[in-house]
C-alpha positions, 0 to 999 in steps of 0.5 A: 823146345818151341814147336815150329810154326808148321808143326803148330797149324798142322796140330791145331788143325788135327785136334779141331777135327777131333773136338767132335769125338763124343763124351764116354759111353757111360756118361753119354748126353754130357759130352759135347754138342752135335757135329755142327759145332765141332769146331768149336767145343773144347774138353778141359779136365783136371785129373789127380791120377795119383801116379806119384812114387815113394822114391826119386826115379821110380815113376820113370821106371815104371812108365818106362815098362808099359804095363804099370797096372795103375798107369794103364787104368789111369791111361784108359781113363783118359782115353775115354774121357778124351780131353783136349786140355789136360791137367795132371796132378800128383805126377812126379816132376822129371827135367826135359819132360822125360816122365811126360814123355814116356807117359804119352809113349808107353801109355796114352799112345797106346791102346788101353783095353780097346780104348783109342788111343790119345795125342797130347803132342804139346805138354807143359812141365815145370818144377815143383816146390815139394821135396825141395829143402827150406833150410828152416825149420817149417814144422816148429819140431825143433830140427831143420831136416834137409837130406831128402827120405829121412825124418820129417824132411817133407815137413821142411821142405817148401811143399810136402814131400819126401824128395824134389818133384814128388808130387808135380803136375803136368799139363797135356795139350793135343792144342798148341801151347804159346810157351813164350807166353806162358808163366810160373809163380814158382817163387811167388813169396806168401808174405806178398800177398796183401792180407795174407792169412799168415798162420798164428802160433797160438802159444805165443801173444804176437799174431801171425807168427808161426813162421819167423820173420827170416822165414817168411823171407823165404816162404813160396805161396805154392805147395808145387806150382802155380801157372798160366799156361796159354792154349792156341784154341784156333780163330785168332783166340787162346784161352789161359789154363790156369792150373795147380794143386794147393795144400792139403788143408790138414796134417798141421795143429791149431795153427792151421799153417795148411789150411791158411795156405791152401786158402790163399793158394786159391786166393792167388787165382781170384786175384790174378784174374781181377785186374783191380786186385792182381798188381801185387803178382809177379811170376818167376821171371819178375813180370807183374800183373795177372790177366788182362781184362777180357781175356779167357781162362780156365781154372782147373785144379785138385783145390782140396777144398770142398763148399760144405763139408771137409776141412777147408779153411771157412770160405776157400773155394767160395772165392772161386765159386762166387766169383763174379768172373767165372762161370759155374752156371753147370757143376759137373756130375757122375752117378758113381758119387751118389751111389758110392756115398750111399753104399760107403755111409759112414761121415757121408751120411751126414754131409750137407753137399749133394754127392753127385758133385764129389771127386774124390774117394776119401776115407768113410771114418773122415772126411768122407767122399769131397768135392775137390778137384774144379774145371772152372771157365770164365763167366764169358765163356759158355758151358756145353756140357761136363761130367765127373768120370765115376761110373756106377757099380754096374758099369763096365768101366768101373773096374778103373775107378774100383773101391779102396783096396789095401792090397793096393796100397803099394802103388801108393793109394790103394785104388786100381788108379786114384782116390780123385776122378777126372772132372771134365768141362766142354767149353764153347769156342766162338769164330767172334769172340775176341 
């Protein structure tokens, strides 16, 4: 439902006089700038809580009790990171918002271990590819799998996963969003995009040919989704939120099927912000074209994909971190990444990255701790600070990001909340800017 225009300004107004609240106590001086420019510094963040669920409908239950452990040390992250702009990922998809909903309710609207509570009163939640069935026979096993939960249907299916919506994102706003300006590449076929890295079966002498020609007919680009989702930020302006979750760019053979993919899923944002490069784009309703030139954006999403170390096709994020038209002047930092890299060894040990930049736990044997998940403005937009939320050992608060544990493995990672931290930018939001 379109919130009406009272209901806009009254929350627009309520979330700049809250833009001055500062960072966490445990990355203070990487927060936000002092109380004279409250008004127009902004926090995005990207945060994959990994709250997804084995089985349809099990998310909503357990947001429904409030007193999910995960979902309460995921909440409290959130509450003390205090974004503005929030994009989850891993967040099972549920019609009419209905998960999203209960999450702000039993959750974030609630006092998490003494941490003040926090107001999304706009979200964004769209359907997702994963667990939705292909017809065909995306794995080359031989079998088209398409009752959900069973064999490899997640394999078929147009992204991974084992029933419609695992997987999802969703996007939480205490600034309002224009939904009737808002645009989802759901549909988006990746044989559109010009020069696409198609995956080849090297079995086969034809290049490119992993997927049939009749499959390819119906291939999506986006493992979940890609959208722009535009955000009012006050003063006349609105900054594009540009989020999704790419593939994964492993659990495949030779062929490199999710490697290619996760590649060109972050190929799409490169192009869709060049208006030189983006003609070939069109959303789900059929509209053409990426952003306008001059218009702001953010990009934030969990890309697995790191610059220097990991599994990442050669050059994936680089599109993205060398790109002329994005600032990446401030890579965010935690001092738990170096510390834990330290302390886990194992393939650490021999990354060429700087921990400091990692997001992500992953495991010691392979591929070791990564950079995966980005918070990236436009290059016309000044950075006022940022962090990666990954205290040390010794703080209080690391009981919320904690070491892997197998006892944990029920909520689905084995992390009191996940295997990524949320990674947050402050971003300057001038009177004059246009």
């Amino acid at each position: 439902m379109i919130p009406s225009v009272r209901r806009v300004a009254a929350a627009l107004a309520a979330a700049l006089a809250l833009t001055a609240a500062a960072a966490p106590a445990a990355f203070a001086g990487q927060g936000r700038h002092g109380h004279d420019q409250r008004d127009r510094t902004l926090r995005f963040a990207t945060f994959n809580a990994s709250v997804n669920r084995n089985a349809a409908g099990q998310l909503v239950t357990d947001l429904s009790t409030g007193q999910d452990p995960q979902l309460r040390n995921v909440a409290e992250i959130i509450q003390r990171a205090r974004p503005d702009v929030l994009l989850v990922n891993e967040f099972d998809f549920y019609p009419d918002e209905q998960a999203a909903r209960l999450f702000q309710r039993n959750y974030l609207s609630v006092s998490q271990h003494g941490a003040r509570p926090i107001e999304f009163p706009f979200r964004f939640v769209k359907p997702s590819n994963t667990g939705i069935a292909s017809g065909k026979d995306l794995d080359n096993d031989g079998q088209v799998v398409t009752t959900p939960g069973s064999g490899a249907y997640g394999n078929d299916a147009f992204g991974f996963g084992e029933f419609p919506g695992k997987f999802g994102l969703a996007v939480f706003s205490r600034l309002p969003i224009d939904y009737r300006k808002a645009r989802t590449f759901q549909l988006f076929k990746w044989k559109d995009m010009p020069g696409a890295l198609l995956p080849d079966d090297p079995a086969t002498a034809a290049p490119h040919d992993w997927y049939s020609p009749d499959e390819l007919d119906v291939f999506r680009l986006s493992s979940k989704s890609h959208w722009d989702v535009p955000i009012e930020v006050g003063h006349g302006r609105r900054v594009h939120f540009l989020v999704s979750h790419p593939t994964p760019p492993v659990f495949d053979g030779p062929e490199d099927r999710n490697g290619t993919r996760n590649h060109d899923e972050i190929r799409f944002w490169a192009d869709y912000i060049n208006p030189g490069a983006s003609g070939y784009i069109y959303d789900d309703h059929g509209r053409r074209g990426g952003l306008a030139r001059g218009e702001h954006f953010v990009i934030a999403a969990d890309m697995n994909a790191d610059p220097v170390d990991g599994d990442s096709t050669a050059g994936a994020i680089q599109q993205l971190l060398d790109n002329p038209r994005i600032n990446t002047s401030s890579t965010p930092t935690s001092p738990g990444g170096p510390e834990q890299a330290a302390l886990q060894g194992g393939a650490n040990t021999t990354q060429k990255g700087d921990p400091a930049f990692d997001t992500a736990d992953f495991a010691d044997t392979t591929p070791g701790n990564l950079r995966a998940d980005y918070v990236l403005p436009d290059r016309f937009t000044r950075i006022a600070g940022s962090f990666v939320f990954w205290p040390r050992s010794s703080d209080p608060l690391f009981g919320l990001v904690g070491l892997f544990d197998p006892a944990l493995l029920p909520n689905g990672n084995g992390f009191p909340s996940s295997d990524h931290r949320l990674v947050a930018v402050d971003v300057e939001v001038r009177r004059n800017d246009r």
